[in-house]
Backbone as XML, in Angstrom:
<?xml version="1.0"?>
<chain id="A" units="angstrom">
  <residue number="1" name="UNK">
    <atom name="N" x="9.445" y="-0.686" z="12.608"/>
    <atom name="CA" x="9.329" y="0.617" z="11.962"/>
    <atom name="C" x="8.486" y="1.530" z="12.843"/>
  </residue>
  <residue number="2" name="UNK">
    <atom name="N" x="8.671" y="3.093" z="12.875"/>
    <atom name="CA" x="7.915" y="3.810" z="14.123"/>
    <atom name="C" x="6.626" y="3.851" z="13.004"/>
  </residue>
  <residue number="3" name="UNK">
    <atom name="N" x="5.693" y="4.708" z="13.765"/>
    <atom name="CA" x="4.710" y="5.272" z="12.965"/>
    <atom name="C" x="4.723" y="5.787" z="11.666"/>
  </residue>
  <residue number="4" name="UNK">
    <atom name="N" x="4.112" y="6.058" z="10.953"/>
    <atom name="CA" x="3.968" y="5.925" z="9.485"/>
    <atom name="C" x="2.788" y="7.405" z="9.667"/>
  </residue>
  <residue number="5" name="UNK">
    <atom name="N" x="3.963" y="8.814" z="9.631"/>
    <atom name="CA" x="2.632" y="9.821" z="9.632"/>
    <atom name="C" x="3.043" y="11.368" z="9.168"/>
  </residue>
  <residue number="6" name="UNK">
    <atom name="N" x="3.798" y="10.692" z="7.870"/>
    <atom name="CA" x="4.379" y="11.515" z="6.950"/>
    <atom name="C" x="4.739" y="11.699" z="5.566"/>
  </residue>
  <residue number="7" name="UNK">
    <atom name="N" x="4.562" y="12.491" z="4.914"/>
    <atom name="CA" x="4.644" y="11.958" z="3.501"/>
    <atom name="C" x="6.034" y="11.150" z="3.544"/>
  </residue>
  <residue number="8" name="UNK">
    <atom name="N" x="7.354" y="11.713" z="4.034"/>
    <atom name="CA" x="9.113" y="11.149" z="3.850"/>
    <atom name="C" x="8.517" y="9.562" z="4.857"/>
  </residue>
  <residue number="9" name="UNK">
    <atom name="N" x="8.106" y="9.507" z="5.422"/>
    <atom name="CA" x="7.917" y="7.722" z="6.138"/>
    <atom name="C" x="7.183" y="6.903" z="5.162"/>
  </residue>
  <residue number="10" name="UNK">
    <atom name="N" x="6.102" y="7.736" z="4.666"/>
    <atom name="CA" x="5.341" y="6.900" z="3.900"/>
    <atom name="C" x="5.991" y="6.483" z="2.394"/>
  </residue>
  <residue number="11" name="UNK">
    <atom name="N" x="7.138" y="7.405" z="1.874"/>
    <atom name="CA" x="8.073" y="6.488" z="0.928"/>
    <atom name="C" x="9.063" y="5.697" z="1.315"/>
  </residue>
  <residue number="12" name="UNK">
    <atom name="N" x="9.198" y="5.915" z="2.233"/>
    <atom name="CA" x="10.545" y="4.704" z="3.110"/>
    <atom name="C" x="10.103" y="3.652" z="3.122"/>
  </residue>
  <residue number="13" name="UNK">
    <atom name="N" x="8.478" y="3.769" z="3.808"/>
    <atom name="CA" x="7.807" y="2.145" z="4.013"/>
    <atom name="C" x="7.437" y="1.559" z="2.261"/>
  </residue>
  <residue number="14" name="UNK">
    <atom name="N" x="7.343" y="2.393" z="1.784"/>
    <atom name="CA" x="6.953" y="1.753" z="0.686"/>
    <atom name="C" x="8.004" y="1.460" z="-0.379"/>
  </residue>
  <residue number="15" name="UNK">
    <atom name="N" x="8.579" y="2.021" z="0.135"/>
    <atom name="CA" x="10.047" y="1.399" z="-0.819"/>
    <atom name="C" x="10.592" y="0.826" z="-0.109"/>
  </residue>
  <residue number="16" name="UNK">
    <atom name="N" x="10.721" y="-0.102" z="0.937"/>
    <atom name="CA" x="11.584" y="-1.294" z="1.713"/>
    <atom name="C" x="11.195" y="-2.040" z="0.692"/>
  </residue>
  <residue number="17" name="UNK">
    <atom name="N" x="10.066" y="-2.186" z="0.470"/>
    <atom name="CA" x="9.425" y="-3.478" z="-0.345"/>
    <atom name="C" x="10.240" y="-3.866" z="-2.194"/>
  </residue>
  <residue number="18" name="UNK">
    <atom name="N" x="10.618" y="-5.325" z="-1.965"/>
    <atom name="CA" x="10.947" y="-4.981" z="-3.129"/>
    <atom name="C" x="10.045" y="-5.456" z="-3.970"/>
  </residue>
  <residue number="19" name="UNK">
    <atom name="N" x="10.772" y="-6.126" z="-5.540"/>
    <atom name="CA" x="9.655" y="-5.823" z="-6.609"/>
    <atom name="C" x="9.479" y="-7.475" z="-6.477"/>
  </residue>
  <residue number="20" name="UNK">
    <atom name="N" x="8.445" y="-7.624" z="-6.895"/>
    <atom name="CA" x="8.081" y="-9.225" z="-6.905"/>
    <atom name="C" x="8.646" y="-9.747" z="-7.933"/>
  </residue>
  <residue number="21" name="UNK">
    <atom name="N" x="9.102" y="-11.016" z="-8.009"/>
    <atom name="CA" x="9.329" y="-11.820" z="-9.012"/>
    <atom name="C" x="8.039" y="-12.277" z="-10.486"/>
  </residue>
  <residue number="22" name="UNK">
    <atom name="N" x="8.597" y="-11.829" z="-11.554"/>
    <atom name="CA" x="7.375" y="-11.608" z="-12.606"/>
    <atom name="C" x="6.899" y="-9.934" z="-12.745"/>
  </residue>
  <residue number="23" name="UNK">
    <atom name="N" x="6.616" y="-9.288" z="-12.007"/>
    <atom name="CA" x="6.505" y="-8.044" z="-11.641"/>
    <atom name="C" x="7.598" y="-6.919" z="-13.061"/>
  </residue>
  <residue number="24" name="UNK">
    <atom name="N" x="6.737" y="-6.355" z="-13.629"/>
    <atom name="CA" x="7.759" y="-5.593" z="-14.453"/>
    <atom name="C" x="8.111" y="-4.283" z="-13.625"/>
  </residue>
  <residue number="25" name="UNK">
    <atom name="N" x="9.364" y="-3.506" z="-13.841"/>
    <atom name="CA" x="9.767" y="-2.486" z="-13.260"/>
    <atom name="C" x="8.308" y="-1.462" z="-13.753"/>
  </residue>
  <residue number="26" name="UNK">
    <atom name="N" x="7.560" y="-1.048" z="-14.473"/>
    <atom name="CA" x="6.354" y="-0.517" z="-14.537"/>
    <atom name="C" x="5.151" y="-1.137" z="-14.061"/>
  </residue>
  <residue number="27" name="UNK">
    <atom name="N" x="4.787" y="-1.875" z="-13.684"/>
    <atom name="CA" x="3.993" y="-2.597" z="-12.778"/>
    <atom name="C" x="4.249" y="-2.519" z="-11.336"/>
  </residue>
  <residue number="28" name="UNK">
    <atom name="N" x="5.577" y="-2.278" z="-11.035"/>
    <atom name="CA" x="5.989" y="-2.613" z="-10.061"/>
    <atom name="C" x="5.893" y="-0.395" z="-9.314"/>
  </residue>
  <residue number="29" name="UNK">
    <atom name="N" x="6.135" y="-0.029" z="-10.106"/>
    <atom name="CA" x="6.164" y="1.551" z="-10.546"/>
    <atom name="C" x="4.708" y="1.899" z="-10.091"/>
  </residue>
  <residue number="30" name="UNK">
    <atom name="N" x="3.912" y="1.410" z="-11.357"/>
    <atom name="CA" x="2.508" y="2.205" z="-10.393"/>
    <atom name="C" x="2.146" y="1.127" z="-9.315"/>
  </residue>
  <residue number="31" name="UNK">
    <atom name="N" x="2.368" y="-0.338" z="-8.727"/>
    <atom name="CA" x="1.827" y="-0.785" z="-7.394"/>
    <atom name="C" x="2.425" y="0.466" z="-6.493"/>
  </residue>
  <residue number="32" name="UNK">
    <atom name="N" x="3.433" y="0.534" z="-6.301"/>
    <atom name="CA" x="3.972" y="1.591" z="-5.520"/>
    <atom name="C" x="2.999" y="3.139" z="-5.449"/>
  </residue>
  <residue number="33" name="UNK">
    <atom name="N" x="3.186" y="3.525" z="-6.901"/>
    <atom name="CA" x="2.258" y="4.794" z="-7.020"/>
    <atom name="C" x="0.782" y="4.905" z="-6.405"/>
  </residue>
  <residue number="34" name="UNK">
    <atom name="N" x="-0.340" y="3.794" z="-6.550"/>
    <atom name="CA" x="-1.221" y="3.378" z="-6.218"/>
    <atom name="C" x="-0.880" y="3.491" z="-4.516"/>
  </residue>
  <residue number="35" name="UNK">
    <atom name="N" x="-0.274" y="2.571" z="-4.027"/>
    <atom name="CA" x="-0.171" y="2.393" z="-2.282"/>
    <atom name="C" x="0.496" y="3.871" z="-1.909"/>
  </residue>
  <residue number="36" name="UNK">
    <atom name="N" x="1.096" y="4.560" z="-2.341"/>
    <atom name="CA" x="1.123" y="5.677" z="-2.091"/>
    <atom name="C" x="0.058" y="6.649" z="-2.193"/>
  </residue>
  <residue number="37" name="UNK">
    <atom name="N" x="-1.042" y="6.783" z="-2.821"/>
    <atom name="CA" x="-2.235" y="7.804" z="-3.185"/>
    <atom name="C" x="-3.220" y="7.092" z="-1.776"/>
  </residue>
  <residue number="38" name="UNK">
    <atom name="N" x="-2.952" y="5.863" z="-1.809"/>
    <atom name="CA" x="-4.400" y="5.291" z="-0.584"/>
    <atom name="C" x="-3.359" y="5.754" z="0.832"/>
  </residue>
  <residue number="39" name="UNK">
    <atom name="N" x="-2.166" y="5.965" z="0.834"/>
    <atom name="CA" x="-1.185" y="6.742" z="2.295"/>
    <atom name="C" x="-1.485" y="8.186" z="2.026"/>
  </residue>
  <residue number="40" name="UNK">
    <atom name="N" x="-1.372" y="8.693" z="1.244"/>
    <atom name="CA" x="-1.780" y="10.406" z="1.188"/>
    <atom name="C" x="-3.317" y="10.189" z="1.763"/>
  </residue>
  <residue number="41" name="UNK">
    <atom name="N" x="-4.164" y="9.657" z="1.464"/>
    <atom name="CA" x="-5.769" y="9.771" z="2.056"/>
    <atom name="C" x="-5.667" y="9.070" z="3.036"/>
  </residue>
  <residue number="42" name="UNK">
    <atom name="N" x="-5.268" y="7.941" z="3.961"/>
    <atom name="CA" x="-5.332" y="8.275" z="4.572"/>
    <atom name="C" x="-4.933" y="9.182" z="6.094"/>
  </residue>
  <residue number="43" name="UNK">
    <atom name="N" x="-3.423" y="9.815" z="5.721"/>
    <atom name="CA" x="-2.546" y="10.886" z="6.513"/>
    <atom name="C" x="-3.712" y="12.055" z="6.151"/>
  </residue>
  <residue number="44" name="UNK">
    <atom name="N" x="-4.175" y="12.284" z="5.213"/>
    <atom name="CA" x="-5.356" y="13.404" z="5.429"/>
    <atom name="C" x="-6.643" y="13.154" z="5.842"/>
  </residue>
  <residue number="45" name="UNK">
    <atom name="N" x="-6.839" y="12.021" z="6.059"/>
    <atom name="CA" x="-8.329" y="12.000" z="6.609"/>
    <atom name="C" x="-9.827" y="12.059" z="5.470"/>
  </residue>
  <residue number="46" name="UNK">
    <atom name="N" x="-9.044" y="11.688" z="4.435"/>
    <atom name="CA" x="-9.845" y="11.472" z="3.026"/>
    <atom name="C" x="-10.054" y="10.021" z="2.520"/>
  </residue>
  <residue number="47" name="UNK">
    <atom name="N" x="-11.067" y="9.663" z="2.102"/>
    <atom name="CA" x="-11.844" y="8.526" z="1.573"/>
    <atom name="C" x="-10.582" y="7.427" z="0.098"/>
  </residue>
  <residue number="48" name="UNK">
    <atom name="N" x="-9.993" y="7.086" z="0.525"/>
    <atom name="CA" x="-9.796" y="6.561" z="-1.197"/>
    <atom name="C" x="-10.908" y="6.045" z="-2.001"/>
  </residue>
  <residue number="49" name="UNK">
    <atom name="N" x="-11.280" y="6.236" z="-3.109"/>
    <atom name="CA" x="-12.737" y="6.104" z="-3.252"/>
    <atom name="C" x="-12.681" y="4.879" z="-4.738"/>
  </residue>
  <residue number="50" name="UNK">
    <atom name="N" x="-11.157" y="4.771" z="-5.139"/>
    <atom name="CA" x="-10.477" y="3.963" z="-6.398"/>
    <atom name="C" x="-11.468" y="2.388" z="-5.638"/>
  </residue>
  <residue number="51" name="UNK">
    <atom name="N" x="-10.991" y="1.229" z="-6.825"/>
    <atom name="CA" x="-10.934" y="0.221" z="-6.647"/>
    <atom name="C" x="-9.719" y="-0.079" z="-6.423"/>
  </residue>
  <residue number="52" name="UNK">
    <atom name="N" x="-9.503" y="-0.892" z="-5.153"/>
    <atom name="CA" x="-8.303" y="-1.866" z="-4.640"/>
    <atom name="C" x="-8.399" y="-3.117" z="-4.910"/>
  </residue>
  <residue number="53" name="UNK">
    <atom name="N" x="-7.501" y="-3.625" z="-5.907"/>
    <atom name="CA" x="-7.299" y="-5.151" z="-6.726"/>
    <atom name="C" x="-6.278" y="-5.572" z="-6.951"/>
  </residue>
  <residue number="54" name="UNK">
    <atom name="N" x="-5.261" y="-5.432" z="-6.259"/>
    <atom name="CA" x="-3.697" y="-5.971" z="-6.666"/>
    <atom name="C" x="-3.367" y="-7.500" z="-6.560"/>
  </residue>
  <residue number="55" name="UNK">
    <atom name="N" x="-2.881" y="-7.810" z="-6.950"/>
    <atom name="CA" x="-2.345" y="-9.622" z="-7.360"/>
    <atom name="C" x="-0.964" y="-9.636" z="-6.513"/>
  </residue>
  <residue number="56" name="UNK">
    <atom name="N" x="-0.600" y="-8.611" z="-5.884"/>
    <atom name="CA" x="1.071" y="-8.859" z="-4.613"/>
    <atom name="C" x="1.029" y="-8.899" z="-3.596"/>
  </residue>
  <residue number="57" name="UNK">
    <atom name="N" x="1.346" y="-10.092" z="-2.786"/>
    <atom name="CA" x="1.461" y="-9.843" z="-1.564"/>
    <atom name="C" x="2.116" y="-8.375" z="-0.936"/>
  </residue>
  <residue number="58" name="UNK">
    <atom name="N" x="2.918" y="-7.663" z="-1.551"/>
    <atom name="CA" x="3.889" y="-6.995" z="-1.171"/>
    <atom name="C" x="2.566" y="-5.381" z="-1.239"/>
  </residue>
  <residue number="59" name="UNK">
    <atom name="N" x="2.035" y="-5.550" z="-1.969"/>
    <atom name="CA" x="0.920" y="-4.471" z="-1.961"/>
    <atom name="C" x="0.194" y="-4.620" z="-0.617"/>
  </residue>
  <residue number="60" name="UNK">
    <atom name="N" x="-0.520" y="-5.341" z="-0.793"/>
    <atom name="CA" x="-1.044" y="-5.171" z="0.512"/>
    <atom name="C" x="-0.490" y="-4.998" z="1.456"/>
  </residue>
  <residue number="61" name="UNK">
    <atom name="N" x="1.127" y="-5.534" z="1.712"/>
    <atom name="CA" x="1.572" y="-5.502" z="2.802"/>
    <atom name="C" x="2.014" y="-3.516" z="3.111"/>
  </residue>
  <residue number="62" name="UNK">
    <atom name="N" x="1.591" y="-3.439" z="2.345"/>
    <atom name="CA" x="2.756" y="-1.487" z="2.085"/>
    <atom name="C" x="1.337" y="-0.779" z="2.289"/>
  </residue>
  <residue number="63" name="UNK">
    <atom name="N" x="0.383" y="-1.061" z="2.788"/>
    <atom name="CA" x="-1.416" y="-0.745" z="3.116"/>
    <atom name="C" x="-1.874" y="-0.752" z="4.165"/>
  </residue>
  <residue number="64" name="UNK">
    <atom name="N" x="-0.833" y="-1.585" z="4.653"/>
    <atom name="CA" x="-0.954" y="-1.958" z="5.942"/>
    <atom name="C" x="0.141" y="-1.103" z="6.752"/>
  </residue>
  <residue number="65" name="UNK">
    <atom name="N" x="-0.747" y="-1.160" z="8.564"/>
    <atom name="CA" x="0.696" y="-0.015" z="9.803"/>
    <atom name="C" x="1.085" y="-1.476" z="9.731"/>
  </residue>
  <residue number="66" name="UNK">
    <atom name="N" x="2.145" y="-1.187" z="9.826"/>
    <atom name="CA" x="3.324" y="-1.665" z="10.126"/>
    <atom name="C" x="3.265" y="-2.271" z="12.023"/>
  </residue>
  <residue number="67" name="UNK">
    <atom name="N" x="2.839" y="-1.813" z="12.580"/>
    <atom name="CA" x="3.013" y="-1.553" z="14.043"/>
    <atom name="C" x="1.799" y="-2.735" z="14.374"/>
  </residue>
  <residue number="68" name="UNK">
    <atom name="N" x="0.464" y="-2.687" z="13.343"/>
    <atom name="CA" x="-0.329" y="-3.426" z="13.740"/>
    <atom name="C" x="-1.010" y="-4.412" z="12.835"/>
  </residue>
  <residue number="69" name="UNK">
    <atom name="N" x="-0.410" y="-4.085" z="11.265"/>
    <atom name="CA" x="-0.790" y="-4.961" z="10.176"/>
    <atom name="C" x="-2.592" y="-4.886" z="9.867"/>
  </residue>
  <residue number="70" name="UNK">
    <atom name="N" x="-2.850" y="-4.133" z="10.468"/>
    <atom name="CA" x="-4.098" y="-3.570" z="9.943"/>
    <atom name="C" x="-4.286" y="-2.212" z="8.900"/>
  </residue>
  <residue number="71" name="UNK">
    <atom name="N" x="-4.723" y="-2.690" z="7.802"/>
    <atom name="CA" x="-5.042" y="-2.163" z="6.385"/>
    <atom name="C" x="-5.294" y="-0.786" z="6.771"/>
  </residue>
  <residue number="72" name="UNK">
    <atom name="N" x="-4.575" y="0.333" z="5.946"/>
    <atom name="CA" x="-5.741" y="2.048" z="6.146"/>
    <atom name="C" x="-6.579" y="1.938" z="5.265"/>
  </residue>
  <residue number="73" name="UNK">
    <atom name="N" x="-7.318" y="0.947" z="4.560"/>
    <atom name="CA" x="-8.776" y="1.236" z="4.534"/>
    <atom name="C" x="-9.370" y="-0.118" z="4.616"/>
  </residue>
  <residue number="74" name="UNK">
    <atom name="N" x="-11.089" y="0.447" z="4.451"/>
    <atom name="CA" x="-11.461" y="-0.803" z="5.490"/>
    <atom name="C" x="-11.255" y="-1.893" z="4.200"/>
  </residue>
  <residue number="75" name="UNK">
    <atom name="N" x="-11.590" y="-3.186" z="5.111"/>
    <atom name="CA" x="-10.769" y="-4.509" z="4.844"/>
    <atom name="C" x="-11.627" y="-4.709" z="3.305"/>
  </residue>
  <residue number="76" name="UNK">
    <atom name="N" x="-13.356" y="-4.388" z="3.467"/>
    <atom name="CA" x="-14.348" y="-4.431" z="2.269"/>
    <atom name="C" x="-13.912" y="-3.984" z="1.145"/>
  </residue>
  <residue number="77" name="UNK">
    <atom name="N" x="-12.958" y="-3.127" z="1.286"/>
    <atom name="CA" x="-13.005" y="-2.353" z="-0.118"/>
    <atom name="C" x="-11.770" y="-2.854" z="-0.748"/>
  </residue>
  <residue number="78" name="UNK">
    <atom name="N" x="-11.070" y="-4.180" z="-0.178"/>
    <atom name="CA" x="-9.974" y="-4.558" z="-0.473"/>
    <atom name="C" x="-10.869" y="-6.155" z="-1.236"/>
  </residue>
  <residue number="79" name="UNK">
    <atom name="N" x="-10.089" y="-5.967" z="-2.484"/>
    <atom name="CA" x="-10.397" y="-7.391" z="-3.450"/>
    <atom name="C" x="-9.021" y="-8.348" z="-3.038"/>
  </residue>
  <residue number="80" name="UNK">
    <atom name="N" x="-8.978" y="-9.328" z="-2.291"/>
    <atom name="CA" x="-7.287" y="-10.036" z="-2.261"/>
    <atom name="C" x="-7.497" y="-11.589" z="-3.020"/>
  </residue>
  <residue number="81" name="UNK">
    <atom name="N" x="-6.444" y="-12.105" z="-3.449"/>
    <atom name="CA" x="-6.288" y="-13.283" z="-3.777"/>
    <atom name="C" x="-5.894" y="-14.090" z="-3.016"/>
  </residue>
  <residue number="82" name="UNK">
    <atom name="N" x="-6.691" y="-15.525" z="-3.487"/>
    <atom name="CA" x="-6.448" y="-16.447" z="-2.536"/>
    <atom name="C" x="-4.841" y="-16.947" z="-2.686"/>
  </residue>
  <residue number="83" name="UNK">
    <atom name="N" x="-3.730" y="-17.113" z="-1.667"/>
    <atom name="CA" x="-2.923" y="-17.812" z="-1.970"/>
    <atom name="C" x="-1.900" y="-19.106" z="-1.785"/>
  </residue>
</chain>
């Protein structure tokens, strides 16, 4: 995938992903909504300042560039499960 440095890229990447198994289509609705608000901050250069706590692999993975699999925000402010 190229760079990720637009609002139209940043729903492409986040909708490749599909919905997890167990995952309700509204669960699955705001994970998406959520990983989209922490891509608007950081394409602007703004703080997400929420708590990050998701239970999907597929979340985190849509948080992450693509190019280098390193998180747009720092790794601390991310709660992950062991799996």
């Amino acid at each position: 995938m190229n760079n990720i440095n637009n609002p139209a890229a940043v729903r492409k990447h986040i909708e490749s992903f599909s919905r997890p198994n167990g995952y309700s289509p509204y669960a699955w609705n705001v994970t998406k909504r959520i990983a989209q608000e922490i891509w608007d901050c950081y394409l602007s250069g703004r703080t997400y300042s929420r708590p990050v706590n998701f239970m999907c692999r597929e979340f985190y993975q849509m948080i992450q560039l693509p190019e280098t699999g390193e998180f747009i925000i720092p790794r601390s402010r991310i709660k992950m499960f062991d799996a």
